[in-house]
C-alpha positions, 0 to 999 in steps of 0.5 A: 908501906910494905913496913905495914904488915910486918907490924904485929897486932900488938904493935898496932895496939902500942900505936893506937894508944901511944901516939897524939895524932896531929889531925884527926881527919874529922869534919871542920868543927863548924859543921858538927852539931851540938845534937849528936847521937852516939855510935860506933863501929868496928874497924877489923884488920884480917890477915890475908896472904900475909899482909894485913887488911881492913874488912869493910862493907856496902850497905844495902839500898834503902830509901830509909837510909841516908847513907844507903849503898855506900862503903862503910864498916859495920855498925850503928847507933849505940842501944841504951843497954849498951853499957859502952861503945865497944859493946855498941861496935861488937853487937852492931858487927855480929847482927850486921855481917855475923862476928861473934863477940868472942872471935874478936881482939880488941886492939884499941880505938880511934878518935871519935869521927862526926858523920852529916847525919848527926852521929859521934862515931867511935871506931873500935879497931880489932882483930878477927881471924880469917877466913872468917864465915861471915853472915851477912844480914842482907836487908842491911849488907850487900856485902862485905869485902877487904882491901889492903893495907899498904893500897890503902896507904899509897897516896896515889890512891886517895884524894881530897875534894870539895863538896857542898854541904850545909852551904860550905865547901867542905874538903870530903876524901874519896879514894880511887875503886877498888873491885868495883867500891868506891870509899868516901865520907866519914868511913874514908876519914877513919880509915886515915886516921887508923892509918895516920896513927899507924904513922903514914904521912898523908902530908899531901893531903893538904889541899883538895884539888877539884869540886865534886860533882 
């Protein structure tokens, strides 16, 4: 895993548009609608005591969110000015937590993910410098953090569960904490999908183990 971060951004950009990923990590295509909006987000790597990490956030609790609280990256919902995705994620990232577009180093994106609230996600994986001044719009973000690369590579640290939804037990990924964030969901299995095409096995991922609560 230590492999990871001797790649470099270019290496990483090489990946993600050379490699046919044998799964997606998305959600069983029964349960994606055929009503869905468009969305993405930025999945930025900062380089941090030499070692590469992925920036995430916690949304802000709010009774209007569905997914209020939660782990996530930044961004939303693409506005009809957008003249594309990428916009979308760049735009989201610099109202949500202050990235100015120009700071920013397009590396690639991912395959799109399905989120239970209807959403077709693009994640638009990036470089930021760092330390980076982050503004963080707080009646969005409570606020913003990394996690390593190879910690989350390490198969000890996630999981699969089943979880009910729409009637169906549905495997959903659940990593362990970490400083004190829990990350699951649809920004869970985006993280393995950057990391499946950064070439990590996740073979023992293949069958969940409990039922979540």
């Amino acid at each position: 895993m230590q492999a990871l971060n001797k790649l470099t951004a270019q290496d990483i950009s090489r990946r993600l548009q050379a490699v046919n990923p044998q799964r997606s990590f998305d959600v069983p295509s029964n349960l994606i609608s055929d009503q869905f909006r468009e969305a993405a987000v930025l999945v930025p790597f900062v380089r941090l005591r030499d070692e590469w990490q992925l920036l995430y956030i916690r949304r802000a609790c709010s009774e209007r969110d569905r997914h209020s609280g939660q782990v996530a990256f930044a961004g939303g919902k693409r506005d009809p000015h957008d003249p594309n995705l990428y916009s979308t994620a760049l735009r989201e990232a610099q109202e949500e937590i202050g990235i100015n577009p120009q700071d920013v180093s397009i590396l690639g994106h991912l395959s799109a993910h399905h989120s239970i609230s209807n959403f077709k996600i693009t994640p638009v994986v990036a470089q930021v410098p760092w330390p980076y001044s982050l503004q963080l719009q707080h009646s969005e973000v409570d606020r913003a953090f990394t996690i390593p690369l190879t910690w989350l590579a390490d198969p000890r640290n996630h999981e699969l569960h089943l979880r009910e939804l729409k009637g169906t037990n549905v495997p959903v990924v659940y990593f362990k904490e970490y400083d004190g964030e829990l990350l699951w969901g649809a920004t869970a299995r985006m993280t393995l999908n950057l990391l499946h095409m950064l070439g990590v096995d996740f073979s023992t991922l293949d069958q969940p183990i409990a039922k979540a609560a």
